[in-house]
MITOR-601964 format. One record per residue (C-alpha): residue number from 0; residue in three letters; x, y negated, z negated. Coordinates in steps of 0.2 Angstrom, whole numbers, padded with zeros to 4 digits. Example, Ala and Ser with C-alpha at 12.3 -4.5 7.8 and 13.67 -1.06 7.14 Angstrom:
2
 num residuo     X     Y     Z
   0     ALA  0062  0022 -0039
   1     SER  0068  0005 -0036
***
This chain:
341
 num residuo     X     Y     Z
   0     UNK  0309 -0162  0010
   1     UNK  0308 -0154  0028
   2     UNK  0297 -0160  0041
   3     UNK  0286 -0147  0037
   4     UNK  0284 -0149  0022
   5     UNK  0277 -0165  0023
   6     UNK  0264 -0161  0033
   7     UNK  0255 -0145  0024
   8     UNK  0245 -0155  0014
   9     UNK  0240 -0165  0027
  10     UNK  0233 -0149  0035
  11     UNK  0225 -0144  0020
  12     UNK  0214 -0157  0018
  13     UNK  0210 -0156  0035
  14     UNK  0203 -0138  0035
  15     UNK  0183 -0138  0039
  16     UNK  0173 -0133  0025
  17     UNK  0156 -0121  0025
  18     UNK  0148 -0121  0041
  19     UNK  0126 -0125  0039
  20     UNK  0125 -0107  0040
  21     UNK  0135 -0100  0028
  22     UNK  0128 -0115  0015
  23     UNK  0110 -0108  0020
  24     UNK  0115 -0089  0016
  25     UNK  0125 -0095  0000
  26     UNK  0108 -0105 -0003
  27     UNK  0097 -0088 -0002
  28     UNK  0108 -0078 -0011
  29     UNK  0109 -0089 -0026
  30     UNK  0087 -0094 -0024
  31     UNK  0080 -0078 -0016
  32     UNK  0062 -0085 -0020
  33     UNK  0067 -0101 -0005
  34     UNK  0065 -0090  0012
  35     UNK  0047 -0083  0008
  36     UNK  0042 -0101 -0001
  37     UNK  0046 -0107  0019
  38     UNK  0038 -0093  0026
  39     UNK  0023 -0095  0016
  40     UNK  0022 -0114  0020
  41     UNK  0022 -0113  0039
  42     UNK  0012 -0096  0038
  43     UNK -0001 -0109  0029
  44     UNK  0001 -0123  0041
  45     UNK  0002 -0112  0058
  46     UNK -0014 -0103  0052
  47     UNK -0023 -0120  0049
  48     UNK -0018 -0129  0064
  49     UNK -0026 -0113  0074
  50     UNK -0040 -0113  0064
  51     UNK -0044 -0125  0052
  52     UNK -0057 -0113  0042
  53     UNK -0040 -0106  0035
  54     UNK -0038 -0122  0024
  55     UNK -0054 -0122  0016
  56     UNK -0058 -0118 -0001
  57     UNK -0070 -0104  0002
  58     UNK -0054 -0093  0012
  59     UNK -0042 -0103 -0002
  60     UNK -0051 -0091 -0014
  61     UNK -0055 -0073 -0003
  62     UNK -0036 -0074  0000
  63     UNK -0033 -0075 -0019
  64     UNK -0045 -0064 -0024
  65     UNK -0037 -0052 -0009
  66     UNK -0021 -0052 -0016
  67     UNK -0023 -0050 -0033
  68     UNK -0023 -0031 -0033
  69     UNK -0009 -0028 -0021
  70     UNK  0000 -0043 -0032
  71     UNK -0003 -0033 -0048
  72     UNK  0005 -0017 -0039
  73     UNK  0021 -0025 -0033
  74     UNK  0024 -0033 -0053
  75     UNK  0029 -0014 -0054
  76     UNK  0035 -0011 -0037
  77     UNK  0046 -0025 -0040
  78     UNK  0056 -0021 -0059
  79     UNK  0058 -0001 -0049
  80     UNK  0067 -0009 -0034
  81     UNK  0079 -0023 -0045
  82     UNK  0086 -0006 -0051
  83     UNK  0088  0001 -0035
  84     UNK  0074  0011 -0035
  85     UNK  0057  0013 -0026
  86     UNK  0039  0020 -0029
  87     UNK  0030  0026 -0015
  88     UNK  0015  0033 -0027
  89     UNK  0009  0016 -0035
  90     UNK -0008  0016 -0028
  91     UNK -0012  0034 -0031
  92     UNK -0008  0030 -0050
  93     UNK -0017  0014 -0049
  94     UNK -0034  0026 -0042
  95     UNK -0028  0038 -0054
  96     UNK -0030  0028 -0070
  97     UNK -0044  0020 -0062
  98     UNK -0056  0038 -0058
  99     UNK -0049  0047 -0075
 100     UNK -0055  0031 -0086
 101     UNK -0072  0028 -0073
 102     UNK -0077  0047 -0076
 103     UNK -0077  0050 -0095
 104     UNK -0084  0031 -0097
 105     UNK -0098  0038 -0085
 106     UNK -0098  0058 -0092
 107     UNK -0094  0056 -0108
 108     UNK -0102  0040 -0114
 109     UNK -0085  0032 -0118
 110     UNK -0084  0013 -0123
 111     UNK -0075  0002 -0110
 112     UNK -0062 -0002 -0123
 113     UNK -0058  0014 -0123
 114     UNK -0058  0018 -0106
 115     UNK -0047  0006 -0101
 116     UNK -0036  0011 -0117
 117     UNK -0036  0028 -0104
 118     UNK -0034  0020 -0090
 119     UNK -0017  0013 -0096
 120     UNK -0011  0029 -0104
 121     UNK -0014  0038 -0089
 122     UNK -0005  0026 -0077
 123     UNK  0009  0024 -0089
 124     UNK  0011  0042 -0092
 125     UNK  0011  0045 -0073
 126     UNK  0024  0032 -0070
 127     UNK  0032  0038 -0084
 128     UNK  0035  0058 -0076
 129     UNK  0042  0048 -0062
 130     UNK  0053  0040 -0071
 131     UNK  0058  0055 -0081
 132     UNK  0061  0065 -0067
 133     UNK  0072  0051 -0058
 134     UNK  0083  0050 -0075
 135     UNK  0083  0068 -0081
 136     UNK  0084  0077 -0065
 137     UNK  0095  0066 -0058
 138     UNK  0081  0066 -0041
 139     UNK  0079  0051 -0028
 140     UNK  0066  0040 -0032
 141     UNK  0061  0039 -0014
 142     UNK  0059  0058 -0016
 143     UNK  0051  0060 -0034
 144     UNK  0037  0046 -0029
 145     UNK  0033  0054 -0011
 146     UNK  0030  0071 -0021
 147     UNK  0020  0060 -0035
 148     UNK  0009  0053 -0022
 149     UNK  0001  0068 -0016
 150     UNK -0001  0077 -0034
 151     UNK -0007  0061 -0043
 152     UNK -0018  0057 -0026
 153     UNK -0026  0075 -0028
 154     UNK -0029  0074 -0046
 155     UNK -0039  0058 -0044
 156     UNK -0049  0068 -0031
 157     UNK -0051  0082 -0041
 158     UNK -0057  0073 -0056
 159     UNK -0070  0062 -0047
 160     UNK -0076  0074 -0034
 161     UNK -0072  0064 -0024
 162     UNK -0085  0052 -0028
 163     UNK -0087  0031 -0032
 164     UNK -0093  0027 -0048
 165     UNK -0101  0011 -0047
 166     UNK -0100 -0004 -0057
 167     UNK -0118 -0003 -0064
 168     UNK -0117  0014 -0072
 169     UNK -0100  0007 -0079
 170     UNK -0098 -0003 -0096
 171     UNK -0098 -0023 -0092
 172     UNK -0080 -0025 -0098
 173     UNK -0073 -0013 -0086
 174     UNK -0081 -0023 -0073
 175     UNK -0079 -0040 -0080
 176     UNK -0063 -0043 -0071
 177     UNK -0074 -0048 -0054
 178     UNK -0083 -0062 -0064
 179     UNK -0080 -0079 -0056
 180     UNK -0074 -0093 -0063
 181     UNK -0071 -0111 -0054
 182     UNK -0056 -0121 -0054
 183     UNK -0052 -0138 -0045
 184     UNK -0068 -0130 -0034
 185     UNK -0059 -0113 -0028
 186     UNK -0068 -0099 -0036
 187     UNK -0057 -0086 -0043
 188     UNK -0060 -0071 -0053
 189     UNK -0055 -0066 -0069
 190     UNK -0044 -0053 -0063
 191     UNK -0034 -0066 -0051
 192     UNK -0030 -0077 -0068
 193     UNK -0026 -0059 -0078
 194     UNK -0013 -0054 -0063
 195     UNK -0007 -0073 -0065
 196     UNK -0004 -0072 -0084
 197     UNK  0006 -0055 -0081
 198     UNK  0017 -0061 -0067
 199     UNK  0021 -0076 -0083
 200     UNK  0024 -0063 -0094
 201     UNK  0034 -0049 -0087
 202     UNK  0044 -0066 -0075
 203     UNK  0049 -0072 -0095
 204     UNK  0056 -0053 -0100
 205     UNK  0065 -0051 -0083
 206     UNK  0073 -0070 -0087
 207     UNK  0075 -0073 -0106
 208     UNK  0077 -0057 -0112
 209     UNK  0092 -0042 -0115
 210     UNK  0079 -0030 -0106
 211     UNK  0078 -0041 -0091
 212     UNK  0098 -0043 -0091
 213     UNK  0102 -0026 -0093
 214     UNK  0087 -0022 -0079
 215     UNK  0096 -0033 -0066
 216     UNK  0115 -0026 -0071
 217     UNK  0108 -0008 -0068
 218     UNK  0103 -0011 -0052
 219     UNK  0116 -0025 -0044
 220     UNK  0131 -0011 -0051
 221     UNK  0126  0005 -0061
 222     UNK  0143  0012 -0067
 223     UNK  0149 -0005 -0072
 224     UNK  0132 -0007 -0082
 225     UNK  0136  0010 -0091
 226     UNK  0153  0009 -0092
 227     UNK  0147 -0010 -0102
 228     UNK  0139  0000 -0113
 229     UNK  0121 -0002 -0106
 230     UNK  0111  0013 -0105
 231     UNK  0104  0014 -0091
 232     UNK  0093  0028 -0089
 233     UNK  0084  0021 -0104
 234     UNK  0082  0006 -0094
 235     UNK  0076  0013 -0079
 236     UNK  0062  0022 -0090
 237     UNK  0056  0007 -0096
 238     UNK  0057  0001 -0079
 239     UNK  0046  0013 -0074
 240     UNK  0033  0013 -0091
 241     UNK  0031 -0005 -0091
 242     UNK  0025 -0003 -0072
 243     UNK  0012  0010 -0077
 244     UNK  0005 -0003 -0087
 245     UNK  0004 -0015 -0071
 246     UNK -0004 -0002 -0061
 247     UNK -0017  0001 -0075
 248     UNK -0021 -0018 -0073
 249     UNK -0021 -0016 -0053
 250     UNK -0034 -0002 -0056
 251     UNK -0045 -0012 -0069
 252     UNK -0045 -0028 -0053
 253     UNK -0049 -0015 -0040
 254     UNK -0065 -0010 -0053
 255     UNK -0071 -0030 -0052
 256     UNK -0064 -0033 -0037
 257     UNK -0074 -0017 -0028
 258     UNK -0090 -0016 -0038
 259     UNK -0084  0001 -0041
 260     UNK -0073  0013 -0046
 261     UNK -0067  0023 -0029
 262     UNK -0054  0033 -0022
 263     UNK -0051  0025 -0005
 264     UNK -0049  0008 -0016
 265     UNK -0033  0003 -0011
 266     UNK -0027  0016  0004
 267     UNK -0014  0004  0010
 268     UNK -0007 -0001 -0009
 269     UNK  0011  0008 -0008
 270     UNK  0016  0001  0007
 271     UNK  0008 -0018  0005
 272     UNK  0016 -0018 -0012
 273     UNK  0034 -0015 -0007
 274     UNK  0031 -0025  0011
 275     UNK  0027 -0040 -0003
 276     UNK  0042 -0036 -0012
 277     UNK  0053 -0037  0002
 278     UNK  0045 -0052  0009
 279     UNK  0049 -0059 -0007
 280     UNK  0066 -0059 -0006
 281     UNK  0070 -0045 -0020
 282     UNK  0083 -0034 -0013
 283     UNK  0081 -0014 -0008
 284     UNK  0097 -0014 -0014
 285     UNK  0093 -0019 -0031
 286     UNK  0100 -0033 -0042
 287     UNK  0093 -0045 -0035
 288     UNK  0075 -0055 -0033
 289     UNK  0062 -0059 -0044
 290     UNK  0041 -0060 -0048
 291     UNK  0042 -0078 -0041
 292     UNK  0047 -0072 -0025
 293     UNK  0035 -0055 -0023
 294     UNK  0020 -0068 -0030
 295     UNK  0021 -0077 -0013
 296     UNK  0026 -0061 -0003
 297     UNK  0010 -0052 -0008
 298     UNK  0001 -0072 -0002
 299     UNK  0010 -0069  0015
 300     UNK  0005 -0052  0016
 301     UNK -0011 -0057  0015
 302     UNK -0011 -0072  0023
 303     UNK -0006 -0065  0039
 304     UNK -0018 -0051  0038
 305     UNK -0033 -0064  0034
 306     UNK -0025 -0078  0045
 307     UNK -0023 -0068  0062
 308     UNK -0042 -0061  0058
 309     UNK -0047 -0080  0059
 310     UNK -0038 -0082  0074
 311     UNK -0046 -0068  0082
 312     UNK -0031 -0057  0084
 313     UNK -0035 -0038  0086
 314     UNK -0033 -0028  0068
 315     UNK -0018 -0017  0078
 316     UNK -0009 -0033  0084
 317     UNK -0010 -0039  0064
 318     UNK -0001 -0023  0059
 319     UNK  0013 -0026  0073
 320     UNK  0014 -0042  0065
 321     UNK  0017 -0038  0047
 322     UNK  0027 -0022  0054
 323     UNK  0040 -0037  0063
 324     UNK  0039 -0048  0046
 325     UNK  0045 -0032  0036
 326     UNK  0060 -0029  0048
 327     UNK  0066 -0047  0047
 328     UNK  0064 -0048  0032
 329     UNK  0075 -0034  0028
 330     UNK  0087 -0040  0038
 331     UNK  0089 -0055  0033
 332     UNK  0091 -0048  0015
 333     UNK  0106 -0040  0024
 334     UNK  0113 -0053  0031
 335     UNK  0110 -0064  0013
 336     UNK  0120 -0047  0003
 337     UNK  0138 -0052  0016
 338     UNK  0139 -0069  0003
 339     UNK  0157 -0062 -0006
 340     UNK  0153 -0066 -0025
***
């Protein structure tokens, strides 16, 4: 045995292993839901310490019931970006389904079962021609949803007048979502508990289902999904119905939530709900993320917005704020995607 010989494996062992930086990026690439679990615990301890107002139990529950709308939203937002996609048009379905199902309960005498019954089949059906044309045609989501936005925004008009319906000339169970309910001294509503049970529900398909595997193999690898035997336009429709059905929720919450059913509801829905998603760690580029994740994005979202008010922050400095949160939050997601598998 040669000299060097003997020493190679006394350099081997003496090679450095993972630096604390790459062990962190190997830790959020693995648990995507960890970076906005921090952000949203400092954002929650910074917020307090500059006012202590933010801690109480009265803004505990105006941030929930705050974010219960655009959390419903990004449910949606969320399944259309694991596959790689992305809806620009979600809050014009969400007034969509919301005006269609509000008119005919108010001009036509319709029960509020069954105008909420409309008000799903109208959001699916609108998220559904999205996804159609995104599978059929073969067209660029961010492409299909920005045309969607304005023909699904003027169809609400158009069918309203332009004009709120208020809650009083609407049946009570289209409105029941803003009754309060207490728990452990927050008051909540019953919409925030609804959007709760649906974050359980679609978070148990997307983890302990085929639906949810074959929705995450679409969008980490497309071709290699296909060529496994997955079909994934099939899968990327029923990525879009099942979010018509979320939007349809986020409309019956904005009803309760508003005291009304209005068009200018939710005018900064599309952009808070994928500005949740990001800050939840799922990827743009799909494949990877979850509800867990978007849950407390759509918190920090609304937390900075509610917090910065507090703090006495001018409203144009709060948008520069969440502007600078989505940036880094993108590219952080960048920088977690350079973990080789």
């Amino acid at each position: 045995m040669t000299q060097v010989d003997t020493l190679q494996p006394r350099a081997s062992r003496a090679e450095p292993g993972p630096s604390p930086v790459r062990r962190l990026q190997h830790l959020l690439h693995a648990h995507p839901a960890v970076s906005p679990f921090i952000i949203l615990v400092l954002t929650a301890v910074i917020f307090t310490a500059v006012n202590p107002a933010f801690g109480r139990s009265t803004t505990v529950s105006l941030l929930l019931q705050q974010t219960a709308i655009v959390a419903a939203l990004a449910i949606g937002q969320t399944l259309i970006v694991l596959t790689a996609g992305i809806d620009l048009s979600v809050g014009a379905v969400a007034i969509l389904a919301a005006m269609v199902s509000a008119t005919l309960a108010v001009d036509h005498g319709l029960s509020g079962g069954v105008a909420l019954l409309i008000a799903v089949v109208c959001a699916v059906g609108a998220s559904g021609i999205n996804g159609l044309l995104v599978t059929r045609l073969t067209l660029p989501p961010f492409i299909v949803t920005l045309g969607t936005l304005g023909v699904f925004t003027a169809i609400a008009l158009l069918v309203s007048g332009a004009q709120s319906v208020s809650a009083r000339d609407l049946p009570s169970l289209m409105s029941w979502t803003g009754n309060r309910v207490s728990l452990g001294g927050i008051d909540l509503t019953t919409g925030v508990l609804l959007v709760l049970v649906a974050y359980v529900v679609v978070a148990f398909a997307l983890n302990q289902t085929a639906w949810g595997r074959h929705v995450y193999a679409v969008g980490g690898d497309a071709e290699a999904a296909r060529l496994s035997g997955i079909r994934t336009n099939r899968v990327i429709l029923s990525v879009y119905l099942v979010a018509g059905v979320t939007y349809a929720l986020a409309a019956w919450v904005l009803i309760g939530r508003a005291g009304a059913a209005t068009p200018n509801g939710i005018a900064d829905g599309n952009l808070d709900s994928i500005t949740a998603v990001v800050i939840g760690g799922t990827s743009l580029f799909g494949g990877r993320g979850g509800l867990v994740g978007t849950l407390m994005g759509a918190l920090i979202v609304q937390s900075f917005t509610l917090g910065l008010a507090l703090a006495g922050v001018d409203a144009q400095f709060r948008l520069l704020a969440v502007g600078l949160l989505v940036i880094i939050a993108v590219s952080v997601d960048r920088w977690i995607r350079e973990v080789k598998a």
